[in-house]
Each structure stands twice: as C-alpha cells, then as structure tokens.
C-alpha positions as CSV (number, residue, x, y, z in Angstrom):
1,X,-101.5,220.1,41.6
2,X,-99.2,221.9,39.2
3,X,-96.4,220.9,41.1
4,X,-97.2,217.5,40.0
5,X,-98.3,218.8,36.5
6,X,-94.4,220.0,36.3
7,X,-92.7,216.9,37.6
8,X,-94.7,214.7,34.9
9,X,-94.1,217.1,32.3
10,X,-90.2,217.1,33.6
11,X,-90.2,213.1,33.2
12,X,-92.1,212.7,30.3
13,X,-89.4,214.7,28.4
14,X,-86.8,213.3,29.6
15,X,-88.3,209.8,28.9
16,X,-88.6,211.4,25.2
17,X,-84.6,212.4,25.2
18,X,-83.5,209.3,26.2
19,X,-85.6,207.3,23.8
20,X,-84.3,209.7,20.8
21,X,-80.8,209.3,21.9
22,X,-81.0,205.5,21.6
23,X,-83.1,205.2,18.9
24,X,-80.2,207.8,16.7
25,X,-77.5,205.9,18.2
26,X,-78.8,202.5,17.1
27,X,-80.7,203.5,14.0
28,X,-78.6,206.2,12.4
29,X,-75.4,206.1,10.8
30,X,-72.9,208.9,12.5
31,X,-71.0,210.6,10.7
32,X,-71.3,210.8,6.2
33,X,-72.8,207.8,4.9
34,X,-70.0,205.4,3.5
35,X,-70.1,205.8,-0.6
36,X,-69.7,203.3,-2.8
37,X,-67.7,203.1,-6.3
38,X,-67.9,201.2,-9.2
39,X,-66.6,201.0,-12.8
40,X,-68.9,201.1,-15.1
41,X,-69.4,201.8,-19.0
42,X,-72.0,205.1,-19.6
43,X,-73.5,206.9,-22.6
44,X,-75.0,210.2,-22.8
45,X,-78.6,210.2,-24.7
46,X,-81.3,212.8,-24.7
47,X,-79.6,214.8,-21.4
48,X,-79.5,212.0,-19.1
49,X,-76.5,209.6,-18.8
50,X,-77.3,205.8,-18.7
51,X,-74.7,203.3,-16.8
52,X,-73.8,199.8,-16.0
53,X,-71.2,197.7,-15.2
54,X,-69.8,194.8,-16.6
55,X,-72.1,192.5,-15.5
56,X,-75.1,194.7,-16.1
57,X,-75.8,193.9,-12.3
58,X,-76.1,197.6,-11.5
59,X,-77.8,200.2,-13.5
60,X,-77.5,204.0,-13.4
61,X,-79.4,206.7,-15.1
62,X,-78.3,210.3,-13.9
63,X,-78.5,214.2,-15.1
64,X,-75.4,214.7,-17.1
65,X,-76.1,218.4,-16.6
66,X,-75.7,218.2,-12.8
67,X,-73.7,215.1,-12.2
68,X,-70.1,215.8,-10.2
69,X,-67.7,214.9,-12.6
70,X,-63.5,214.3,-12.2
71,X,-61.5,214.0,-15.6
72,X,-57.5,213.9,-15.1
73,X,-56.7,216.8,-13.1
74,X,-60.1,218.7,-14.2
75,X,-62.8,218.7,-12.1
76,X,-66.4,220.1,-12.6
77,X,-69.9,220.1,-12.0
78,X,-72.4,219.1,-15.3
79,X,-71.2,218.1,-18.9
80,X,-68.5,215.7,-18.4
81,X,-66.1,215.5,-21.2
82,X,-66.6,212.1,-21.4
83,X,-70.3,212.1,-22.2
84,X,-70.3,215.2,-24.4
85,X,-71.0,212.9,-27.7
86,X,-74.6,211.1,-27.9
87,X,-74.4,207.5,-28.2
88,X,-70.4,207.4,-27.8
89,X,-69.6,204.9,-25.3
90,X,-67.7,205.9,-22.1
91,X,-65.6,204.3,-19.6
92,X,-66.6,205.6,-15.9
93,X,-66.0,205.0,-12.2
94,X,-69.5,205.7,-10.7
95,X,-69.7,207.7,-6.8
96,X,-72.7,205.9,-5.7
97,X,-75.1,205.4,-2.5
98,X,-77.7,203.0,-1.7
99,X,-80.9,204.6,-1.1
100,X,-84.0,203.3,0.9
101,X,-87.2,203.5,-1.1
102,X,-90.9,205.0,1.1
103,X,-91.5,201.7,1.3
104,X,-89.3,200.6,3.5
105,X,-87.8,197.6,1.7
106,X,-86.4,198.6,-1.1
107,X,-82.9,200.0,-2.4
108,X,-82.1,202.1,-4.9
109,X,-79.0,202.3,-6.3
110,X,-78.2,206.6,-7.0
111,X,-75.0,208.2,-8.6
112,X,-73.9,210.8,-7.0
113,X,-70.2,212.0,-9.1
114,X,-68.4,210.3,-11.9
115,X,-64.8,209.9,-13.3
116,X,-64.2,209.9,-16.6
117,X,-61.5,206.7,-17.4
C-alpha cells in the first residue's frame, strides 16, 4: 500500500514538472522582456510628468521623482533636468513596456526611463 502511495506521489509530480516546464516555455518570455522606445513631447506638473507623442496615440504619466533619466553624458535617477520647470515643454525619448492589465485583456502602456532631447 505505501509502496503504491509513493509511486503515485512519484508520478503525479513529475506530471506537475513537465506541465510547468511547457507551460513556462510556451507562455513566458525568456530572458528580459523586449522594451520599447518612443519620442515623445513631456511636461512636468504637480510632481508627475505627463507624455505623448506626436500623434497623441500614446500617453504617459510617470513619477518625475523616480523616473530613470539620461541627459547628454549625465545620467540619474528622479528630477530630470528636462522637466525641472512646470509647464515648460520637453522633448523626450520614452523607455517603455506594455503591461497586461488583471483582466487579462488589456495593455497598458508604462514608462520605465527617459532621455532628455
């Protein structure tokens, strides 16, 4: 009896390995996630920087006190120099990924760094 107890236990888990190694390998990216870019004009107002591009087919709102930033050869993290001014507009390059709502269907565009132009 716990012989048999043993080899089910033995098969059921290796049932379960092999159906979370397929399911990562056909459901999960390997590796870092691709990131996106695109240039965009942004303003700082009331601590949070507001985005979009040309088109206004993308919109961005991010934490200018946290957001990655790249300007020339500087490089920091919160308070880009080019969205130190309220209401001054800026032109950016936007780090971005899209990110899958809880419900499944929808995307969300999210900045994740920006470079001051």
């Amino acid at each position: 009896m716990i012989g048999r107890l043993v080899k089910l236990s033995v098969l059921v888990g290796l049932a379960g390995v092999v159906v979370g190694v397929w399911l990562g390998s056909t459901r999960a990216t390997l590796g870092p996630a691709p990131l996106k870019t695109v240039d965009a004009t942004a303003t700082y107002e009331n601590g949070f920087g507001r985005a979009s591009t040309e088109d206004d087919e993308q919109q961005f709102v991010f934490d200018v006190r946290r957001i990655p930033w790249v300007s020339g050869s500087k490089v920091g993290k919160g308070d880009p120099p080019c969205l130190r001014t309220p209401g001054r507009k800026a032109d950016v390059e936007i780090g971005y990924r899209d990110i899958r709502l809880p419900d499944g269907r929808t995307t969300a565009d999210v900045a994740l760094w920006i470079r001051c132009r």
